[in-house]
matplotlib code that plots the C-alpha trace (Angstrom):
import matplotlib.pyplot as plt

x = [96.7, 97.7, 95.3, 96.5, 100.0, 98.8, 97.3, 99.7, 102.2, 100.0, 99.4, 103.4, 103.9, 101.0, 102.4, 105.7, 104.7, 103.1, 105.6, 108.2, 106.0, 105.8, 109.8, 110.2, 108.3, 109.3, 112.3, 114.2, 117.8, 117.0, 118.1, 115.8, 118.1, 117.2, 118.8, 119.7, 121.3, 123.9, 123.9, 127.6, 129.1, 133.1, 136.0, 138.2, 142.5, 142.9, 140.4, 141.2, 140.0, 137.4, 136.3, 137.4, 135.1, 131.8, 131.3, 128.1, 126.8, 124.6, 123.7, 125.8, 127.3, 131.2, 132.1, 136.1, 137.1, 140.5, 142.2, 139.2, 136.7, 133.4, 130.6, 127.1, 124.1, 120.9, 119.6, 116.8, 115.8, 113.8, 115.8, 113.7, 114.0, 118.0, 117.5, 115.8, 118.3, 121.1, 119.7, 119.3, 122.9, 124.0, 122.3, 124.3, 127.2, 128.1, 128.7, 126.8, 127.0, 124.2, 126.2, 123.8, 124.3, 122.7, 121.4, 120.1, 117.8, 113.9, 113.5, 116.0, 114.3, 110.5, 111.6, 113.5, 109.7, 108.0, 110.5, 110.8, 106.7, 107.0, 109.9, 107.7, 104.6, 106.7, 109.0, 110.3, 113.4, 114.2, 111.7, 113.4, 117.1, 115.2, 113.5, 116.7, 118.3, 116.0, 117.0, 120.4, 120.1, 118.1, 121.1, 123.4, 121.2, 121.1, 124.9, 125.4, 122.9, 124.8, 128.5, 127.4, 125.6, 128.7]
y = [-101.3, -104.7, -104.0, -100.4, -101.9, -104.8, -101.9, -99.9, -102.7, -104.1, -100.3, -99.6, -103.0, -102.2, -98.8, -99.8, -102.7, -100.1, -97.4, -100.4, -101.4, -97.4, -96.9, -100.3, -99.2, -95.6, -95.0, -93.3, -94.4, -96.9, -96.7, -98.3, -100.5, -103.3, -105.9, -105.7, -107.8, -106.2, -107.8, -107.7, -108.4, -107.9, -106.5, -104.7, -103.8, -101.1, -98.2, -99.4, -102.7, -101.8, -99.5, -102.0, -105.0, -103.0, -101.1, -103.6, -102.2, -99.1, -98.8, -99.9, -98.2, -98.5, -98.7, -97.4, -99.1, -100.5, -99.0, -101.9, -101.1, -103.3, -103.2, -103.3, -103.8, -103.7, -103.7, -105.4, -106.8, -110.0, -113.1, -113.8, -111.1, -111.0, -114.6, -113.0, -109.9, -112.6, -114.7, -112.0, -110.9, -114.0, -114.6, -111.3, -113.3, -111.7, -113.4, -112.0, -112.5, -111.7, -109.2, -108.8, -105.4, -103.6, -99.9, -97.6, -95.2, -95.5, -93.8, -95.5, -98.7, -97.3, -97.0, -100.5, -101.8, -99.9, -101.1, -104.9, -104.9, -103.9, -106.0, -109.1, -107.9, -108.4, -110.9, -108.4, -108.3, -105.2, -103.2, -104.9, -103.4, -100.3, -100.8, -101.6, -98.6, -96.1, -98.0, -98.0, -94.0, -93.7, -95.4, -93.3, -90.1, -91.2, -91.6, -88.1, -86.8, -88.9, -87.4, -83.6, -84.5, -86.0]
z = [165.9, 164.0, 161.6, 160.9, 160.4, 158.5, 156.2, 156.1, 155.0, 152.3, 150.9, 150.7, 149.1, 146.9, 145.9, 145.5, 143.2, 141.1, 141.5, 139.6, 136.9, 135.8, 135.8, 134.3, 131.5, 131.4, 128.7, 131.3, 130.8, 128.2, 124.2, 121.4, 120.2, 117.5, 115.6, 112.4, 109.3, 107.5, 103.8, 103.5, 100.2, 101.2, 103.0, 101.2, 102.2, 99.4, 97.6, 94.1, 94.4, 96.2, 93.0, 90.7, 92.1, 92.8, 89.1, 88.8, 92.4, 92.2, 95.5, 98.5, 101.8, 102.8, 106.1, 106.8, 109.9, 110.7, 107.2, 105.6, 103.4, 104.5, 101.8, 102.7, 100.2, 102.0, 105.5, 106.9, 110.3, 109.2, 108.5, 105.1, 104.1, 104.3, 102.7, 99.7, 98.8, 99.1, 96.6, 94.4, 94.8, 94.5, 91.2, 89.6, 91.1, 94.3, 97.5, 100.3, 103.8, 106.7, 109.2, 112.2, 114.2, 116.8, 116.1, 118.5, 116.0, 116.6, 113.3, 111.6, 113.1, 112.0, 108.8, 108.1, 109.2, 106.9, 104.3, 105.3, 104.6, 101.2, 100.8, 102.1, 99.5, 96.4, 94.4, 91.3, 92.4, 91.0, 93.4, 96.0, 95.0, 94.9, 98.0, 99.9, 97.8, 100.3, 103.2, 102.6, 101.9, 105.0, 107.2, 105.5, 106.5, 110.4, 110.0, 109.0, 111.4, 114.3, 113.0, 113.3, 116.9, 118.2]

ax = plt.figure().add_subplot(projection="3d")
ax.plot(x, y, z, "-o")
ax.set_aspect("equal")
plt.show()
């Protein structure tokens, strides 16, 4: 009889070990969220300035929150790599500032990978502007698609 109990503890301790290691692992109520730098290059009060300071910027994404204007010139979610596009900013003579933000979009997030490892491959800087130019065109896709969702 102690022995059948004995079992049958050490099989339900068993199982439920098991049982929590499969829903811990399971994405069942969880979000793929990552971390992200923002290369910021300024916040902006009024829309003509804003247009008036950022002719030499191709490529950039504006962010209206608050009645401000907050510019954005490339994403990435390795350090270095945020080092690099901020060095080449700053050498057109912009002043850039790493923003880090947290994103839940596991394509988005796929996509900034794939992107970060060509960015890591080269030094020409300007396949790295047009690197970043996709991402930030890709971020501005997942925003669209996450407006018309909502």
């Amino acid at each position: 009889m102690k022995k059948g109990i004995v079992g049958l503890i050490i099989l339900l301790t068993v199982s439920f070990g098991f049982g929590k290691g499969i829903l811990t692992n399971l994405p069942i109520g969880k979000k793929n969220t990552a971390t992200y730098f923002f290369l910021q290059e300024g916040i902006y009060s009024d829309e003509d300035t804003l247009k008036k300071s950022l002719v030499k910027i191709s490529k950039k994404i504006i962010d209206k929150r608050d009645n401000k204007y907050y510019v954005y010139v490339g994403i990435t979610k390795d350090k270095d790599i945020a080092e690099k596009i901020q060095k080449i900013y700053e050498k057109k003579g912009f002043s850039i500032y790493p923003v880090q933000r947290v994103l839940s979009s596991e394509e988005f997030s796929t996509n900034v990978d794939q992107f970060d490892l060509l960015i890591k491959d080269t030094e020409e800087e300007e396949q790295i502007l047009t690197i970043e130019e996709v991402v930030l065109a890709s971020y501005e896709e997942m925003i669209k698609r996450s407006s018309k969702n909502s």
